[in-house]
C-alpha positions as CSV (number, residue, x, y, z in Angstrom):
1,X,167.0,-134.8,18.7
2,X,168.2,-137.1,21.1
3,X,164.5,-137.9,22.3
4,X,164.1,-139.4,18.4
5,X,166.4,-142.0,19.4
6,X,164.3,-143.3,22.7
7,X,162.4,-146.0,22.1
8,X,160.5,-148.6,23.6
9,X,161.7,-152.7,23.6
10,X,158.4,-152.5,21.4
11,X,159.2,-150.2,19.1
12,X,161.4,-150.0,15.8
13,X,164.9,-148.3,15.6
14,X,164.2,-145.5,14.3
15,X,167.8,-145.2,12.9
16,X,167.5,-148.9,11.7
17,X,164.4,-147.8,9.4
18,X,166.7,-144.7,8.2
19,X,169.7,-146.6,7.6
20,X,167.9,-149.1,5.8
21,X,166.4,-146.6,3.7
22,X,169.6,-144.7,2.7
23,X,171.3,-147.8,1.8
24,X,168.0,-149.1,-0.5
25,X,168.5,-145.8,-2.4
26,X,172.1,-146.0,-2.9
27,X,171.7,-149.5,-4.0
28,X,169.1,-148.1,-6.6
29,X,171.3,-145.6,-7.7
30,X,174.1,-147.0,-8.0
31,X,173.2,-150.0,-10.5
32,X,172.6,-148.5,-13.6
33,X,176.4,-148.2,-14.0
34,X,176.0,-152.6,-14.3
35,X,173.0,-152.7,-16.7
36,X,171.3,-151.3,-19.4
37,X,168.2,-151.0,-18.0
38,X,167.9,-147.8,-16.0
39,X,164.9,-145.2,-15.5
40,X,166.6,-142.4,-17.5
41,X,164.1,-139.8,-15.8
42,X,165.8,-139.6,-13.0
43,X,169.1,-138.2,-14.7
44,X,167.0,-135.9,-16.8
45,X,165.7,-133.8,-13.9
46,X,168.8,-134.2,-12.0
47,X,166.6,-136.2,-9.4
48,X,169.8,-138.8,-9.2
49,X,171.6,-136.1,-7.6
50,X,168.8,-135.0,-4.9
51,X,168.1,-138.6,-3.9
52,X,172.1,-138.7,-3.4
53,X,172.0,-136.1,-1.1
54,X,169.0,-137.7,1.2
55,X,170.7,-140.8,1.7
56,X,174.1,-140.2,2.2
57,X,173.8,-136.7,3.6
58,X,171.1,-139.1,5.8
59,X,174.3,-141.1,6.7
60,X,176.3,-138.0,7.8
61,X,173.8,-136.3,9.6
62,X,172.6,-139.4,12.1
63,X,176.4,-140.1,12.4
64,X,176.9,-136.9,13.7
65,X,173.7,-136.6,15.8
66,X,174.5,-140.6,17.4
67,X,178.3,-139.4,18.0
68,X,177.1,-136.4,19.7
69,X,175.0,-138.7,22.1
70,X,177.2,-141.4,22.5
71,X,180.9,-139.9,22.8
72,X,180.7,-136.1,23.9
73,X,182.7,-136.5,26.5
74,X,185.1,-139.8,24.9
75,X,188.4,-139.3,25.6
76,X,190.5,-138.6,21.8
77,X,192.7,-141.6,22.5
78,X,189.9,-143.8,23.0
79,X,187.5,-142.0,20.5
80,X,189.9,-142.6,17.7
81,X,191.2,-146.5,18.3
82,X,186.9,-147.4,18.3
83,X,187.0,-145.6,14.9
84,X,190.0,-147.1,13.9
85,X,188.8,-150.9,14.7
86,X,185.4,-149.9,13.7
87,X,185.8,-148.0,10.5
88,X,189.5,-147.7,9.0
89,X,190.1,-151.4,9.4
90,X,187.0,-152.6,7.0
91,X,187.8,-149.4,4.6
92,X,191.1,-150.7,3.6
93,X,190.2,-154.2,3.1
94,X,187.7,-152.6,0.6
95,X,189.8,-150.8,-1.0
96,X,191.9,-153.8,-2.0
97,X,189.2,-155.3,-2.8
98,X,188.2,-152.5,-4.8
99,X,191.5,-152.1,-6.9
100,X,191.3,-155.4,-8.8
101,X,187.4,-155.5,-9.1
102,X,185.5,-152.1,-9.6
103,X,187.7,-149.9,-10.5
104,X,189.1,-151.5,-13.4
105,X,185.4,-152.0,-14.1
106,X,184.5,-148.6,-14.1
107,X,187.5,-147.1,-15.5
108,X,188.0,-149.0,-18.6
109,X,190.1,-151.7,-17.7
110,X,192.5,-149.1,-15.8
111,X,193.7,-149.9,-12.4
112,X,194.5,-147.6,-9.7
113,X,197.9,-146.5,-9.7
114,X,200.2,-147.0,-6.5
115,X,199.9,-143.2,-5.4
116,X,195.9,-143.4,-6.0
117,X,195.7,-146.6,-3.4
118,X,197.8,-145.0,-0.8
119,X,196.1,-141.8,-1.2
120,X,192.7,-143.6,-0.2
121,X,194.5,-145.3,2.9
122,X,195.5,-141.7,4.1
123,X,192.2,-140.8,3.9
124,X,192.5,-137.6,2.0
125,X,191.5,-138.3,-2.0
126,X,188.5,-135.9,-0.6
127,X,190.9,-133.2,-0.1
128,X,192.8,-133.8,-3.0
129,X,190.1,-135.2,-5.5
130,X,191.6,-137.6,-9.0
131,X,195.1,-136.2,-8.1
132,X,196.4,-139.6,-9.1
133,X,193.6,-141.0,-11.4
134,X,189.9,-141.3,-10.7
135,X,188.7,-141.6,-7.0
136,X,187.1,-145.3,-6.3
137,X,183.6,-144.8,-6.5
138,X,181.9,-144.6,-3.4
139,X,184.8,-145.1,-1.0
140,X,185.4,-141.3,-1.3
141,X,183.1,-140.6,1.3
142,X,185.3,-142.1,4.1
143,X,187.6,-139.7,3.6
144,X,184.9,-137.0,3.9
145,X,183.4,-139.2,7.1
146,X,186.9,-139.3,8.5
147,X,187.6,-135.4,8.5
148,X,183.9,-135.1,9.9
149,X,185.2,-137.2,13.1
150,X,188.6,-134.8,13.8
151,X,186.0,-131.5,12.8
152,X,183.3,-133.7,16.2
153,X,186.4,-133.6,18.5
154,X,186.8,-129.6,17.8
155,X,182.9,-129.2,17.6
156,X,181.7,-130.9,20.5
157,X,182.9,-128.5,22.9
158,X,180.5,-126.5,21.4
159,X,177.4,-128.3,20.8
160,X,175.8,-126.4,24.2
161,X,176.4,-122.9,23.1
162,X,174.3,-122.9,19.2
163,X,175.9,-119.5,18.6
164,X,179.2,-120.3,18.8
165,X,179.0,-124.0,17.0
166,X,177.0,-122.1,14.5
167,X,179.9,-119.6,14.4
168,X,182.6,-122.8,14.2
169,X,180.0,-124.4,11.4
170,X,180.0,-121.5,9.2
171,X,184.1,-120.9,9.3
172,X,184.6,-124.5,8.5
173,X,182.2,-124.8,5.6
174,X,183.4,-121.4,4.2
175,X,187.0,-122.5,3.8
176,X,186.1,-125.6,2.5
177,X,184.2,-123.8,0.3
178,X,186.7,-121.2,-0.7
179,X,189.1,-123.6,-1.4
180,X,186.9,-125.3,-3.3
181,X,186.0,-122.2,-5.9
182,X,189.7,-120.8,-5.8
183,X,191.4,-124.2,-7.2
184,X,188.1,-125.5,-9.4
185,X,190.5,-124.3,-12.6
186,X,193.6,-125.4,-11.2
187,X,196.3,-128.1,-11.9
188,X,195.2,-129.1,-8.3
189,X,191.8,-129.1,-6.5
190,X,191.3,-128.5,-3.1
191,X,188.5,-130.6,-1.7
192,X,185.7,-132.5,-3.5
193,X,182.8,-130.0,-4.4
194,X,179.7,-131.4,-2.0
195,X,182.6,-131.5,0.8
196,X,181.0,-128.6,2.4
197,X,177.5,-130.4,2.2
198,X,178.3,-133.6,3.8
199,X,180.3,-131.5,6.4
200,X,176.9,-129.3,7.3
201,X,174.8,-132.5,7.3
202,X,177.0,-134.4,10.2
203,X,177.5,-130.7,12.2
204,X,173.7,-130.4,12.0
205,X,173.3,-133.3,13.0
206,X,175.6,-132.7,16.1
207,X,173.6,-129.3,16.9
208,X,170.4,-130.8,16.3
209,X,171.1,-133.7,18.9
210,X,169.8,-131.2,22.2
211,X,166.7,-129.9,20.8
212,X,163.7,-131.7,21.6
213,X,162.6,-132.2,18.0
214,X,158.9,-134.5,19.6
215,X,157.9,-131.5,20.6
216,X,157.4,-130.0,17.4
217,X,154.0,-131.3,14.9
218,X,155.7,-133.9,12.5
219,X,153.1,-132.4,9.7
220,X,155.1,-129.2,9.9
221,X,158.3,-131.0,9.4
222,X,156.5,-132.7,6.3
223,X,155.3,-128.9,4.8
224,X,158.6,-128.0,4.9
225,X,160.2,-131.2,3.4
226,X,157.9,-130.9,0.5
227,X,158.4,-127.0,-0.4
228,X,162.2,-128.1,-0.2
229,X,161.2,-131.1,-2.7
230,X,159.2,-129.1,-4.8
231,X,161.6,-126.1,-5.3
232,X,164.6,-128.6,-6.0
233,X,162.6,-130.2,-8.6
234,X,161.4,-126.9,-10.4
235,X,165.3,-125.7,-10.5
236,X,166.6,-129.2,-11.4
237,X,168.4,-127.1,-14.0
238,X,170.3,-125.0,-11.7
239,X,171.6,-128.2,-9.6
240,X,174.9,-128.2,-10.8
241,X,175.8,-125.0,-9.5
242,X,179.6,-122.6,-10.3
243,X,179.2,-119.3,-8.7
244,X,179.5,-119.1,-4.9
245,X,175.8,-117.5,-4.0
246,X,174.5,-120.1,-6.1
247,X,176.0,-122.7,-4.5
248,X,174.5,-121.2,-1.2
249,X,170.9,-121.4,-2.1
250,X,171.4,-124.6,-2.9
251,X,173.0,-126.0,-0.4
252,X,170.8,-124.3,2.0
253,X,168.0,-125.3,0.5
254,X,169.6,-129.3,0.3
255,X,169.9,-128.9,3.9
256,X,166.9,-127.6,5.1
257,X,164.7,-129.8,3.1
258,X,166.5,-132.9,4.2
259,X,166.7,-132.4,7.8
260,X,163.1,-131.5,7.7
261,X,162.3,-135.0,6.1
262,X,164.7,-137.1,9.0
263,X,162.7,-135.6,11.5
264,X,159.2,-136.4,9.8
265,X,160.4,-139.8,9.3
266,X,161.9,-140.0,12.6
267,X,158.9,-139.1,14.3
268,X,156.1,-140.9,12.1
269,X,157.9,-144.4,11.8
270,X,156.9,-144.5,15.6
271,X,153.5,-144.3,14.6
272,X,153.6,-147.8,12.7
273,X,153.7,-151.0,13.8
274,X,156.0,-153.5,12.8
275,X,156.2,-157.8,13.1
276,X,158.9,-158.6,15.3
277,X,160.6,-160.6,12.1
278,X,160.3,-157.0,10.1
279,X,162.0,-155.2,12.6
280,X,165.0,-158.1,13.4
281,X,165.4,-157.9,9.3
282,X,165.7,-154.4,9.2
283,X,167.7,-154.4,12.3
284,X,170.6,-156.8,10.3
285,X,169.8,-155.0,7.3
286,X,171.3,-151.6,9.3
287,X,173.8,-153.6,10.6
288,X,175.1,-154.0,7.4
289,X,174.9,-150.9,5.8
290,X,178.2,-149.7,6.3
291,X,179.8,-152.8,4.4
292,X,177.0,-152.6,1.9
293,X,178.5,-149.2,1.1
294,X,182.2,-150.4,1.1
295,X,181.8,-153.5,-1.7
296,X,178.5,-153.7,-3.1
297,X,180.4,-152.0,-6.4
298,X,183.2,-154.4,-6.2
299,X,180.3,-157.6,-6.0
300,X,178.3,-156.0,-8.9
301,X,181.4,-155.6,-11.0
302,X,182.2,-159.1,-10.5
303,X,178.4,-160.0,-11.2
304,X,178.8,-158.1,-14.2
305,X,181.7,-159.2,-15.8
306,X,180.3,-163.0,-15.3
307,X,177.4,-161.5,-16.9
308,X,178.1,-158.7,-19.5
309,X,175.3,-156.0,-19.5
310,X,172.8,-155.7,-22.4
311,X,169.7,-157.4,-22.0
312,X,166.6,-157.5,-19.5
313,X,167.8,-161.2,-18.3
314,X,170.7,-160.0,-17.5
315,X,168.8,-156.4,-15.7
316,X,166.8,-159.1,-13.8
317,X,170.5,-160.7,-12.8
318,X,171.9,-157.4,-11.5
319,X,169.0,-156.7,-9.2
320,X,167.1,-159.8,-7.5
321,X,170.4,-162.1,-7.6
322,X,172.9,-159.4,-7.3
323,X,171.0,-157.3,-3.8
324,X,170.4,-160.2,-2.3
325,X,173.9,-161.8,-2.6
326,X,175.5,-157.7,-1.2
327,X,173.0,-158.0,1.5
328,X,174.1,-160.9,2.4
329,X,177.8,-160.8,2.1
330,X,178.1,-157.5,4.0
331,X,176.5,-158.8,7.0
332,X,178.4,-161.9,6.9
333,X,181.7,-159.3,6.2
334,X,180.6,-157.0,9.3
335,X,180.0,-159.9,11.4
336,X,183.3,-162.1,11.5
337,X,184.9,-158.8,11.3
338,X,183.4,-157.6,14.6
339,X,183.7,-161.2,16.0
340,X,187.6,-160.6,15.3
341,X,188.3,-157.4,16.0
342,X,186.4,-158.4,19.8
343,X,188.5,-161.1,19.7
344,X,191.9,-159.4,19.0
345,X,191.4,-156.5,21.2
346,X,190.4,-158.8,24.2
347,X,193.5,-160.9,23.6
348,X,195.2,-157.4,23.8
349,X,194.1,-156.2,27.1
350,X,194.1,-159.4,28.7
351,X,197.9,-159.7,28.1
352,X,198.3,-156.3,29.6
């Protein structure tokens, strides 16, 4: 899919398009938990959950097809201090920032206890889900995005021989999986259910970065996307799946249905043209996504406590104040952040 990903000076990002959509879905997701007013259909067909799965299984996959591009052949050392700078550094600021704002919020006035905070900086409240009291919201999927990058320094040496990575995929998956189904009804549970999922979307992604997807007819990309649609919204009712070869057919059919849509988006967004303005706004707006993940629960919940939820003014409040001032913020947060992390790290090396 690496051929996606060329594009003229002319033409749109395609991974700034997706990005922006993810995020714009999660957004829309995510703020019914700060106002009354919420389209209720969406949890009655379980389409909440599918529309979960498209963004930030979107995420997950294009992170694993870019890192596949980018650093196959990265040295570990080097490969894990960018992540570090990049990723880690930003995700513990959030979740200080998360401890005294959102969660509280969205536990009842509860805040996380000690063990909770410092299992989120190890990065494993994925593999050991509410050991310690309730995950933060949203920032478990670092944890699942940092076990996807050790799981790309295994993988990559595979990513030119499909049999064998699928081999590598499978095993990895299964355990999680096992794991998963063996503890469900213990004291403790081994890795959060849609682990697997989110694991299969960023190997695919991986796997999917040497075939020449602009080769294929978008429109048969877009059949497939919609049977995937259509069959997840006849068995909404099965969604929420317990036995193992249930949770198979779904997750296959999660998988196949979304990769099917990337690629018809991926391929068709060339076909549009965009004003230089949209595509430097949508450009920023990718830019930010990342931070936009991290705190837009911790700005709503402050929003929301200024402004208690219960009527439409307030509705209005949450949404064309309270996007626009996330948007905002996050790019301003990812900004000065890189501008310091560039500016620490040259300091660094020039001493050396």
């Amino acid at each position: 899919m690496k051929d996606l990903l060329q594009f003229e000076a002319s033409e749109l990002n395609p991974v700034h398009f997706m990005n922006a959509l993810f995020i714009t879905i999660v957004l829309y997701l995510h703020h019914g938990q700060y106002t009354n007013f919420y389209f209720g259909f969406l949890n009655e067909y379980n389409l909440h959950y599918v529309l979960q799965k498209f963004a930030v299984g979107g995420f997950f996959f294009f992170s694993g097809l870019k890192l596949t591009i980018s650093n196959l052949d990265i040295p570990i050392s080097t490969f894990l201090t960018k992540r570090f700078y990049r990723i880690y550094l930003l995700y513990l600021l959030s979740i200080l920032v998360a401890s005294i704002s959102s969660y509280p919020f969205l536990n009842g006035g509860i805040y996380p206890s000690f063990k909770n905070i410092i299992m989120h900086a190890l990065c494993v409240q994925s593999i050991f889900p509410n050991l310690f009291g309730q995950n933060f919201h949203v920032l478990w999927f670092v944890s699942v995005l940092f076990i996807c990058y050790l799981s790309f320094l295994h993988l990559r040496k595979y990513v030119f021989n499909p049999k064998s990575f699928l081999l590598q995929q499978i095993l990895i998956s299964s355990v999680i999986s096992l794991c998963y189904f063996f503890t469900i009804d213990k004291h403790i549970t081994l890795f959060s259910k849609d682990f697997s999922v989110y694991f299969l979307f960023f190997s695919s992604g991986m796997v999917l970065s040497e075939i020449r997807i602009n080769q294929i007819n978008e429109k048969i990309f877009l059949l497939f996307g919609f049977i995937g649609t259509l069959l997840l919204f006849i068995f909404y009712k099965n969604i929420y799946v317990n036995t193992w070869y249930e949770y198979i057919i779904y997750v296959s059919l999660v998988l196949v249905t979304n990769i099917c849509l990337f690629c018809f988006l991926t391929i068709w967004i060339r076909s549009v043209n965009f004003s230089k303005n949209t595509k430097i706004i949508l450009a920023k707006y990718s830019f930010s996504s990342f931070c936009i993940f991290l705190f837009q629960r911790s700005i709503w919940a402050a929003m929301a406590s200024i402004y208690p939820k219960g009527t439409f003014s307030q509705w209005l409040y949450i949404i064309f104040l309270g996007v626009p001032v996330i948007i905002l913020s996050s790019y301003f947060i990812q900004y000065y952040f890189n501008l310091s992390v560039h500016y620490c790290t040259t300091k660094v090396f020039t001493r050396r």
